[in-house]
MARZA-97238 format. One record per residue (C-alpha): residue number from 0; residue in one letter; x, y, z. Coordinates in nm, 3 decimals. Layout:
! residues N
+-----+---+---------+---------+---------+
:   k : r :       x :       y :       z :
+-----+---+---------+---------+---------+
: NUM : a :       X :       Y :       Z :
...
+-----+---+---------+---------+---------+
! end
This chain:
! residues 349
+-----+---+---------+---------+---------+
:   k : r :       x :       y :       z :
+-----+---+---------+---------+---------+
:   0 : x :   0.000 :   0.000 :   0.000 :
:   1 : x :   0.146 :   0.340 :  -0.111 :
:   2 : x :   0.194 :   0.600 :   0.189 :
:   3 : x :   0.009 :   0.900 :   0.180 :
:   4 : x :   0.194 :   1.241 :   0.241 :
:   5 : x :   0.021 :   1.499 :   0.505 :
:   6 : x :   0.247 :   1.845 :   0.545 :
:   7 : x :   0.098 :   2.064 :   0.824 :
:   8 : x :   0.104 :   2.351 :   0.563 :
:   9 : x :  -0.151 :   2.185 :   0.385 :
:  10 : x :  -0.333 :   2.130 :   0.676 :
:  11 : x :  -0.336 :   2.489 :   0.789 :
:  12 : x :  -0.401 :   2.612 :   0.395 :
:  13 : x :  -0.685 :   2.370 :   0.418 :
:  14 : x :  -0.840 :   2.551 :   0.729 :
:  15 : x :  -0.739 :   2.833 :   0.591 :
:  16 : x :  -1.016 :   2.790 :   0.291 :
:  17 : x :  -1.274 :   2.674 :   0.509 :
:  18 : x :  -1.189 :   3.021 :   0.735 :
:  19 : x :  -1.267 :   3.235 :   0.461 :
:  20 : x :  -1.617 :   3.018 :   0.353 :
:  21 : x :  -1.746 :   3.024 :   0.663 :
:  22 : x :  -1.673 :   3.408 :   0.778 :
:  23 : x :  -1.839 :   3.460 :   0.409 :
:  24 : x :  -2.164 :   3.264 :   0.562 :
:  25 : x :  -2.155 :   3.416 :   0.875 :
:  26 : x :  -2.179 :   3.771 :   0.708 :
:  27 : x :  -2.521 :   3.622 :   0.514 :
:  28 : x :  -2.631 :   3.463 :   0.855 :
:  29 : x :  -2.567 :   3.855 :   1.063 :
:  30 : x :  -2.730 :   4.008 :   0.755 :
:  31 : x :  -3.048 :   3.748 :   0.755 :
:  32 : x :  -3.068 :   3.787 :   1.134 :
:  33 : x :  -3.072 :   4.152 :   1.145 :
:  34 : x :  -3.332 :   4.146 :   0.851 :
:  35 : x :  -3.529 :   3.877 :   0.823 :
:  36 : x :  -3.456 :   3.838 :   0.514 :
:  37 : x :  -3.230 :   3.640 :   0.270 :
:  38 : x :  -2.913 :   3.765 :   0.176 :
:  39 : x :  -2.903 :   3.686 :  -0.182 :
:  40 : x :  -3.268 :   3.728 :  -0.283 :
:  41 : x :  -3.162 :   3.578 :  -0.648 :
:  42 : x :  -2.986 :   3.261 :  -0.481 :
:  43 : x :  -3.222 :   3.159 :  -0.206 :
:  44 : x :  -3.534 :   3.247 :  -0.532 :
:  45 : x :  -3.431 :   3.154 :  -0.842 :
:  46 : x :  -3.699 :   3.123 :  -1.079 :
:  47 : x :  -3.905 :   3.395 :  -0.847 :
:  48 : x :  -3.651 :   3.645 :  -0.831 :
:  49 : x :  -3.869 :   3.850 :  -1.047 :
:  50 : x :  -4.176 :   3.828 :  -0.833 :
:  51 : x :  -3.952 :   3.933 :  -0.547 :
:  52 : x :  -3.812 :   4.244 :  -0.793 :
:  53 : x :  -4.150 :   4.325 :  -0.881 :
:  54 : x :  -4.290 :   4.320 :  -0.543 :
:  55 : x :  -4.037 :   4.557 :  -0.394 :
:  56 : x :  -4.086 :   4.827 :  -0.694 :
:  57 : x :  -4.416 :   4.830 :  -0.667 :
:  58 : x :  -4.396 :   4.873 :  -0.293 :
:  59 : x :  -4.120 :   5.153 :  -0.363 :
:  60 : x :  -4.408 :   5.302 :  -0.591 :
:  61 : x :  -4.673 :   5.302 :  -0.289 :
:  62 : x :  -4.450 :   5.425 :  -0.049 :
:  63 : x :  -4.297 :   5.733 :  -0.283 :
:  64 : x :  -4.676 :   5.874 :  -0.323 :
:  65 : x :  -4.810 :   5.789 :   0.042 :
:  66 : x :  -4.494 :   6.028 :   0.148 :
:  67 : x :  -4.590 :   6.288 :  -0.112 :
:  68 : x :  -4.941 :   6.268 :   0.042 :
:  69 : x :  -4.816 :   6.376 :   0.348 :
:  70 : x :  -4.636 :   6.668 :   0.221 :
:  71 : x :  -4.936 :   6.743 :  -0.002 :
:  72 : x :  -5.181 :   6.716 :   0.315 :
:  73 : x :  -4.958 :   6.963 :   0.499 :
:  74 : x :  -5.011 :   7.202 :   0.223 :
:  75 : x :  -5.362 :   7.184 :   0.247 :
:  76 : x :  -5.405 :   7.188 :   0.589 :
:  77 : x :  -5.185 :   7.519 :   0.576 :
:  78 : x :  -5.394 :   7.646 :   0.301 :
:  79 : x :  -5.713 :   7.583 :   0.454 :
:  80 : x :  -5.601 :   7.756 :   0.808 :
:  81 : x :  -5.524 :   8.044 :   0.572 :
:  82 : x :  -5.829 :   8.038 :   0.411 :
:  83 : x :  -5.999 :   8.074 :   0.810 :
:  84 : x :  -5.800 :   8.377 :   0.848 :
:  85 : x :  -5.905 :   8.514 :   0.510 :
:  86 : x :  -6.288 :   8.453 :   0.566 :
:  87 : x :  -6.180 :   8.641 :   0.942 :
:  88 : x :  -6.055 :   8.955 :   0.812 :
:  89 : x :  -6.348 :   8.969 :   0.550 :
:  90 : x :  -6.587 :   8.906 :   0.849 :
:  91 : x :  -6.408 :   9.234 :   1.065 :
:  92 : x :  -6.384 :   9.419 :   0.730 :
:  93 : x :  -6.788 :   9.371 :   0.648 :
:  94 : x :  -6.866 :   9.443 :   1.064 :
:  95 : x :  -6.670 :   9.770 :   0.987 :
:  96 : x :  -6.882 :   9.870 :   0.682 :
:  97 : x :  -7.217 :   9.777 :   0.839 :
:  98 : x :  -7.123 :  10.005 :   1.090 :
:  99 : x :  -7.070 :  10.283 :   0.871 :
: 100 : x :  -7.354 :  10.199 :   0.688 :
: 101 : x :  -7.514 :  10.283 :   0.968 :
: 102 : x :  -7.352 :  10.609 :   1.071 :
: 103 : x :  -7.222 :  10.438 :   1.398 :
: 104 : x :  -6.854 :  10.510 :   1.242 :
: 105 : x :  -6.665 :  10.817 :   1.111 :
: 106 : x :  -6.487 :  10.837 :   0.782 :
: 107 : x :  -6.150 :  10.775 :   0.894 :
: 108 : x :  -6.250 :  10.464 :   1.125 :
: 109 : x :  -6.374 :  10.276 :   0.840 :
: 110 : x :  -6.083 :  10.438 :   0.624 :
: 111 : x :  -5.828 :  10.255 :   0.881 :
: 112 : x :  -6.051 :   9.921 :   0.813 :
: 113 : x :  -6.020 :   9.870 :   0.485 :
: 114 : x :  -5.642 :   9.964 :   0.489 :
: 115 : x :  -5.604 :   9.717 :   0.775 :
: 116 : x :  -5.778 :   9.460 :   0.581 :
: 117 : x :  -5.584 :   9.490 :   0.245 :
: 118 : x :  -5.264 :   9.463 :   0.492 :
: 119 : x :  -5.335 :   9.197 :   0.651 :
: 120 : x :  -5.494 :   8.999 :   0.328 :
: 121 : x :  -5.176 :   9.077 :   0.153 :
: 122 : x :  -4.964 :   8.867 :   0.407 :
: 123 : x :  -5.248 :   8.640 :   0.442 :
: 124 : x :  -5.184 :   8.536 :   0.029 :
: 125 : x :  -4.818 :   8.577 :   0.077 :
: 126 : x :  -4.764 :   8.257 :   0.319 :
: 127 : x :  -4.518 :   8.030 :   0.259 :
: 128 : x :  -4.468 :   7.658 :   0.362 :
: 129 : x :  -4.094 :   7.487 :   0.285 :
: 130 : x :  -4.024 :   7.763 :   0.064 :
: 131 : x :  -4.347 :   7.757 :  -0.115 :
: 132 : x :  -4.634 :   8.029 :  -0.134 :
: 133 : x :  -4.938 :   7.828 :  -0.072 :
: 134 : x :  -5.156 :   8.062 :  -0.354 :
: 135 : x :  -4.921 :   8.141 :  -0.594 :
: 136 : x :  -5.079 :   7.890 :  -0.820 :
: 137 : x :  -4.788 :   7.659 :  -1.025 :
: 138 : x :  -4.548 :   7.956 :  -0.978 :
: 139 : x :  -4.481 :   7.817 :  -0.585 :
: 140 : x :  -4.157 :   8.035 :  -0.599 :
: 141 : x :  -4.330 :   8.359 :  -0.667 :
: 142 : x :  -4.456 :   8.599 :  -0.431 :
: 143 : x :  -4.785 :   8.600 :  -0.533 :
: 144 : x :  -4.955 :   8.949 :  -0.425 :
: 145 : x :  -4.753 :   9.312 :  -0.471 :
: 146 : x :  -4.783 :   9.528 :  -0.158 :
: 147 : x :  -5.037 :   9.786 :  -0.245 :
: 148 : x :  -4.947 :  10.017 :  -0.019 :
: 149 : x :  -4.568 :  10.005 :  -0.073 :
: 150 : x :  -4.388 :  10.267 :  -0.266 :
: 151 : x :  -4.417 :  10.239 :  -0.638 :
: 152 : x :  -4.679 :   9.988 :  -0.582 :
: 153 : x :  -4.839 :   9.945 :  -0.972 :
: 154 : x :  -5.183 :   9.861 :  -0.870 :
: 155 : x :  -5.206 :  10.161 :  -0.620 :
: 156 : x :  -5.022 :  10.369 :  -0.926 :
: 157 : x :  -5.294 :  10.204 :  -1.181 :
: 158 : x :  -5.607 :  10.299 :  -0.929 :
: 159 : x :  -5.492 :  10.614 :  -0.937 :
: 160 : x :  -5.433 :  10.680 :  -1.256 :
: 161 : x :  -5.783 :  10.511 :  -1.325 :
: 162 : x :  -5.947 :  10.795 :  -1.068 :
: 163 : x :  -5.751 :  11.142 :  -1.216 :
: 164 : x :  -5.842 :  10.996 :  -1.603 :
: 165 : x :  -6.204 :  10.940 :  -1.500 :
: 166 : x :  -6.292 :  11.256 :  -1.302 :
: 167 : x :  -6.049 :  11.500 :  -1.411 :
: 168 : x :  -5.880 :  11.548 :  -1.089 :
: 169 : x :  -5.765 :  11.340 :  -0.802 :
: 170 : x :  -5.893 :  11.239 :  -0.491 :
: 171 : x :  -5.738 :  11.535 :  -0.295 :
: 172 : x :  -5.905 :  11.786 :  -0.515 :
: 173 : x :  -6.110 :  12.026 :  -0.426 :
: 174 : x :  -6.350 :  11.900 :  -0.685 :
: 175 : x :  -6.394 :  11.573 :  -0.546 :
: 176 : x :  -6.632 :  11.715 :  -0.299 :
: 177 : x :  -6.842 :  11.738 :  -0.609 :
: 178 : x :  -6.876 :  11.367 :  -0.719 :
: 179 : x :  -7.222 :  11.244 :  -0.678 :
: 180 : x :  -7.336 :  10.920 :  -0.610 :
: 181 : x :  -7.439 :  10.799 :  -0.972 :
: 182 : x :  -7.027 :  10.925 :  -1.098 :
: 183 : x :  -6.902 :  10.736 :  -0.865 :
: 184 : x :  -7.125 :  10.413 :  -0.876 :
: 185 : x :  -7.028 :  10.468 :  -1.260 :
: 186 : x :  -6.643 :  10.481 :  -1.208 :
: 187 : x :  -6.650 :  10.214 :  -0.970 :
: 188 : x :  -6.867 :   9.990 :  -1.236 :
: 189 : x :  -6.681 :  10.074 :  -1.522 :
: 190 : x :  -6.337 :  10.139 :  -1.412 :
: 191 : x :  -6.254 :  10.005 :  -1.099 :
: 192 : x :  -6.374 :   9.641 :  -1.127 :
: 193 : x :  -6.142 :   9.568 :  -1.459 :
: 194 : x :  -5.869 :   9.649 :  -1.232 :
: 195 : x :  -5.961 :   9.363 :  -0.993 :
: 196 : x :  -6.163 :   9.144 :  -1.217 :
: 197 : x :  -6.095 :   9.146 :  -1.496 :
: 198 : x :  -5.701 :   9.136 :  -1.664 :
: 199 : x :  -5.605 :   9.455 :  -1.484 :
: 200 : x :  -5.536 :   9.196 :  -1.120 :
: 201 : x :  -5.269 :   8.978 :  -1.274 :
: 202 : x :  -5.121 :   9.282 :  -1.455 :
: 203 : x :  -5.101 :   9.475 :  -1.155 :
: 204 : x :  -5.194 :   9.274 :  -0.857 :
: 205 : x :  -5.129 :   8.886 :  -0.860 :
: 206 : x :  -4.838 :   8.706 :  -1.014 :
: 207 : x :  -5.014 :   8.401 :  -0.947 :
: 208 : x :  -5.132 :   8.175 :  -1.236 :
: 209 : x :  -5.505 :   8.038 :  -1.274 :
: 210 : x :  -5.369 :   7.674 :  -1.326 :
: 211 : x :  -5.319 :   7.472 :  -0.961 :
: 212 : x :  -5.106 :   7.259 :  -0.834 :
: 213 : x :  -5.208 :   6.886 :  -0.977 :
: 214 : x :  -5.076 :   6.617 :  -0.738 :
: 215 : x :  -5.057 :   6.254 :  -0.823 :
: 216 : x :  -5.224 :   6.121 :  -0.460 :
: 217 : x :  -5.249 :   5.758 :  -0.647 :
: 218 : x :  -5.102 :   5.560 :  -0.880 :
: 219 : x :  -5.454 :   5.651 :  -1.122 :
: 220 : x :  -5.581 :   5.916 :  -0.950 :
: 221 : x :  -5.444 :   6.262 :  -0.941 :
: 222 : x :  -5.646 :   6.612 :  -0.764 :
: 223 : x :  -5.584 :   6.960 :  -0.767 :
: 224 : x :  -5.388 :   7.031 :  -0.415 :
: 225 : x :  -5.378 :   7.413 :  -0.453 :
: 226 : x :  -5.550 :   7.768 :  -0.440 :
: 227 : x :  -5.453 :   8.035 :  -0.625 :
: 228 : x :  -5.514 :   8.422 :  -0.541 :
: 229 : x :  -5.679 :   8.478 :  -0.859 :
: 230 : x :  -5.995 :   8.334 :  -0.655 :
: 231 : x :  -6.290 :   8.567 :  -0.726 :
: 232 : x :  -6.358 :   8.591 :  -0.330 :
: 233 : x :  -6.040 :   8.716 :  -0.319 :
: 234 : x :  -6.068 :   8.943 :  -0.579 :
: 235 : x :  -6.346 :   9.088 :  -0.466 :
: 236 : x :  -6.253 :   9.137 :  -0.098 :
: 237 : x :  -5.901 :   9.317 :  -0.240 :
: 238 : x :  -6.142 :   9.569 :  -0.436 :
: 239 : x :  -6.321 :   9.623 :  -0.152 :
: 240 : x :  -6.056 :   9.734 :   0.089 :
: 241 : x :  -5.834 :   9.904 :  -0.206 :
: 242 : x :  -6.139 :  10.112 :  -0.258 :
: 243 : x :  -6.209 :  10.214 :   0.112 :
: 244 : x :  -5.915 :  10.229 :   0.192 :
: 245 : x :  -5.795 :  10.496 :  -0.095 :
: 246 : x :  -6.107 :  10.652 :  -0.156 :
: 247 : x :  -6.133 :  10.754 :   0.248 :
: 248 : x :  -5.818 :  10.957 :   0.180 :
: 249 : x :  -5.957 :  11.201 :  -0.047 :
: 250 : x :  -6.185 :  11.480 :  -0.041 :
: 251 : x :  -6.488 :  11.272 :  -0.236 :
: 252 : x :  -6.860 :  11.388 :  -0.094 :
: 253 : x :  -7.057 :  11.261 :   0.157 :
: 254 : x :  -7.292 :  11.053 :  -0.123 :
: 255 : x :  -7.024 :  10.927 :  -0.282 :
: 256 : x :  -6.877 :  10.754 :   0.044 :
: 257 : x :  -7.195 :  10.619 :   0.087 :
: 258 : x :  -7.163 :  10.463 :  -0.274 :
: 259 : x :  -6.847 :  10.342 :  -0.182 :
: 260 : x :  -6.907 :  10.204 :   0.134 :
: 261 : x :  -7.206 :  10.038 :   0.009 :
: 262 : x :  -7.048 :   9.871 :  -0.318 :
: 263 : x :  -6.789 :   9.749 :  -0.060 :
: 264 : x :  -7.061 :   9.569 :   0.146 :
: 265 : x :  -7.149 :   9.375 :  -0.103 :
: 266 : x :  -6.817 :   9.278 :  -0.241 :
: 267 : x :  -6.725 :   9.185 :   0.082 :
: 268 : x :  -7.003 :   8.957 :   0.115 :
: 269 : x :  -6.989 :   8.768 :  -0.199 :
: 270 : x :  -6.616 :   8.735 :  -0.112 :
: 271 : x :  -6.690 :   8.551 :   0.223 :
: 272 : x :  -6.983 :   8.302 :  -0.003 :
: 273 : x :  -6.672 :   8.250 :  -0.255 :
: 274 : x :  -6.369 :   8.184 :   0.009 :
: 275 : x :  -6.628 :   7.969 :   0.196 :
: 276 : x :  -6.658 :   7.803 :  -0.160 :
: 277 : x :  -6.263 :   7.756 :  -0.202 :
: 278 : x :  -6.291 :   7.600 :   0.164 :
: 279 : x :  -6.520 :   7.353 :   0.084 :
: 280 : x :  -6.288 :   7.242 :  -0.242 :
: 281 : x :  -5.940 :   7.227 :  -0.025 :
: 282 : x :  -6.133 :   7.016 :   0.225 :
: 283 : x :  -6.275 :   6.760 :  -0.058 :
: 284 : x :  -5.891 :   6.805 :  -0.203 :
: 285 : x :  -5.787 :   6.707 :   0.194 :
: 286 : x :  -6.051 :   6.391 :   0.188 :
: 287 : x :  -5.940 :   6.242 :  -0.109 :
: 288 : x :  -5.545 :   6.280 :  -0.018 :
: 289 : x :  -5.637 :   6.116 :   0.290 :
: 290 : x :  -5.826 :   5.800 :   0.160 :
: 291 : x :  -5.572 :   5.731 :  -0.077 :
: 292 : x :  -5.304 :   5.736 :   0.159 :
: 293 : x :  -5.549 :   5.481 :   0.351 :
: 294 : x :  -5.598 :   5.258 :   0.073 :
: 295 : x :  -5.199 :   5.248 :  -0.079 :
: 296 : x :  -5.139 :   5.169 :   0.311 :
: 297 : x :  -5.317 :   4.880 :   0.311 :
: 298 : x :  -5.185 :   4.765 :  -0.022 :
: 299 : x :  -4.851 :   4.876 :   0.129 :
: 300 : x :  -4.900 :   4.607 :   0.401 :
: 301 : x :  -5.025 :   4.310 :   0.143 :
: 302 : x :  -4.722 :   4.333 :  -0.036 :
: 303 : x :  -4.494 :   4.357 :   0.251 :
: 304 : x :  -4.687 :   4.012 :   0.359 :
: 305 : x :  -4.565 :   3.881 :   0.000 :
: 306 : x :  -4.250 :   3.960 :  -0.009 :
: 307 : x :  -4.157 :   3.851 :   0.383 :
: 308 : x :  -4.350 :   3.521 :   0.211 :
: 309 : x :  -4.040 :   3.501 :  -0.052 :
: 310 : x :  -3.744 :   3.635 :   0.119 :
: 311 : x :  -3.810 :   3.616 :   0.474 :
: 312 : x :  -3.606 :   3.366 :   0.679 :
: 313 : x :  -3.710 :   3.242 :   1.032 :
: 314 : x :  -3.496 :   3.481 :   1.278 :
: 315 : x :  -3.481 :   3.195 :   1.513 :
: 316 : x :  -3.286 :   3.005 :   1.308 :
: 317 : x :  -3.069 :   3.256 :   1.113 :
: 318 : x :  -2.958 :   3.370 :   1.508 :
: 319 : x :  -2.891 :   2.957 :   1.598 :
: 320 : x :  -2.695 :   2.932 :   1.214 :
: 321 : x :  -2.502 :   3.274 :   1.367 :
: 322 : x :  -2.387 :   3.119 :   1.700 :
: 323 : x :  -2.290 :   2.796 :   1.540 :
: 324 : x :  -2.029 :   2.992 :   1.268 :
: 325 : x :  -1.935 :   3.171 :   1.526 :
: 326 : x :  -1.817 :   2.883 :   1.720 :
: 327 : x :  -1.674 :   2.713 :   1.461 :
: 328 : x :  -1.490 :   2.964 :   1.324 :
: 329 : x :  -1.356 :   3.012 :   1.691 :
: 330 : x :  -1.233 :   2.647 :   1.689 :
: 331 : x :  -1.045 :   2.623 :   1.342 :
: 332 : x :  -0.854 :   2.947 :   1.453 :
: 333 : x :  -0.763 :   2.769 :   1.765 :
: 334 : x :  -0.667 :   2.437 :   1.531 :
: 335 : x :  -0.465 :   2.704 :   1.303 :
: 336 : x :  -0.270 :   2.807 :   1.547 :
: 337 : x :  -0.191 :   2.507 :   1.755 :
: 338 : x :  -0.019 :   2.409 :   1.339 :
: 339 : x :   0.170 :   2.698 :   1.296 :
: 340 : x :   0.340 :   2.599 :   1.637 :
: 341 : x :   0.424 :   2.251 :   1.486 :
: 342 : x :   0.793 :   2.142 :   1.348 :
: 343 : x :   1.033 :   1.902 :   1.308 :
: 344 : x :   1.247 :   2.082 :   1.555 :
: 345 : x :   1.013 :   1.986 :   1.804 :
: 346 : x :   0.955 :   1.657 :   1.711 :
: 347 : x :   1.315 :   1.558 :   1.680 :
: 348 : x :   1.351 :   1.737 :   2.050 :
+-----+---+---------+---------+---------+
! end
């Protein structure tokens, strides 16, 4: 029988190998327990890798638009607690008016309303969220109302303008003390509503564009998520205070304050019935955003369930599989070394 030949170098090359394969599985075996899940989907699979692959896109899919959702429902939610404030200033701005409807306030009370209102509807349009302005339609980076009352403002320059090529004269004239109530329920007609609405409010007011923000809130279903300040409500209740609050300045008669503040009234409230309107739309925008998120949730969850059923791995086990390499891999390094320490020196000694 011919002798065999066993070198402890091969021996310790031999554990060597079986080192390296088993610190290989034990990095599957940490990765599966941490998991749950295989390692190497396409291994453990095979043939149903490409349910697996198709499974987890999908489920990317679902989860991409359910986060969207959320940043689309904190717009609205924004948008309609804006809206509240709008419909709150309109509400002090129309209490002011009925009041001097009534005689109960003097000229420059209700003057100092409808300024206050235009002020404080201005920075009502002009809120941002994340760096977007909630009604600047699709132009989210614009401002989307001008200051009226700041310097060089072109609406306040265009209303104006509008008032001295009407009458003759401004409002500080004199003359104004003239006006009657027909001139002025003329001017206001015919010159003063184009400003607001008709193209004159995007030329000189709003750089806000008609078309909303259109969010996909499904994979088939998309809604408008948006409100733009080109809202008639809103253009109404900004002709309303403009005109009070510009008008009051002036030296206009006592009739045609009354025709001013009494166009104003009404503007004011058809503006509340069309925010209240706008309201109503954000809110169904808000319902549907919600039950979609509801709905991709719980498809969210069914294909979690099917792809645990392909790649999941018992935890149980993958942790007992861990221990074991561990161990070992523990033992053949103590085997490794106890060869290294083996010669002939030793032997023949």
């Amino acid at each position: 029988m011919k002798a065999t030949a066993v070198s402890s170098a091969a021996i310790s090359n031999a554990l060597r190998y079986q080192q390296m394969r088993m610190q290989a599985d034990l990095v599957n075996a940490t990765k599966e327990s941490q998991s749950g899940k295989v390692a190497d989907v396409g291994l453990a699979l095979g043939g149903r890798t490409t349910q697996a692959v198709t499974f987890q896109r999908d489920l990317d899919r679902l989860n991409g638009i359910v986060d969207s959702n959320a940043l689309v429902a904190a717009r609205l939610t924004s948008t309609q607690d804006s809206l509240g404030q709008l419909s709150d200033v309109a509400q002090s701005f129309l209490s002011a008016l009925t009041s001097a409807v009534s005689g109960d306030s003097s000229a420059s009370i209700t003057q100092t309303a409808g300024a206050t209102s235009l002020q404080q509807m201005t920075g009502i349009l002009n809120t941002s969220v994340n760096g977007e302005y909630l009604f600047a339609g699709t132009n989210t980076d614009v401002k989307p109302i001008d200051d009226f009352s700041a310097s060089g403002s072109p609406a306040k320059a265009a209303f104006d303008t509008a008032f001295t090529s009407y009458f003759g004269f401004t409002q500080s004239d004199p003359a104004a003390a003239n006006i009657t109530a027909a001139q002025m329920d003329d001017f206001i007609t015919t010159t003063v509503e184009p400003q607001f609405l008709g193209a004159g409010w995007q030329a000189n007011w709003s750089n806000a564009t008609d078309d909303q923000i259109t969010s996909r809130i499904a994979l088939s279903e998309t809604a408008q998520t948006s409100v733009s300040a080109n809202e008639q409500g809103i253009r109404k209740l900004a002709m309303a205070a403009a005109m009070v609050s510009t008008l009051f300045t002036g030296n206009i008669s006592q009739q045609a304050q009354t025709t001013v503040v009494s166009r104003a009234q009404k503007l004011v409230g058809e503006a509340i019935g069309g925010i209240v309107q706008v309201q109503s739309e954000a809110g169904l925008a808000q319902k549907r955003v919600s039950d979609a998120s509801d709905r991709m949730k719980t498809q969210v969850d069914l294909f979690e369930k099917h792809i645990i059923d392909l790649e999941g791995v018992d935890p149980a086990e993958a942790a007992t599989r861990v221990a074991d390499l561990t161990q070992h891999i523990e033992t053949s390094f103590a085997l490794t070394a106890r060869l290294q320490q083996l010669s002939l020196l030793n032997y023949l000694t």
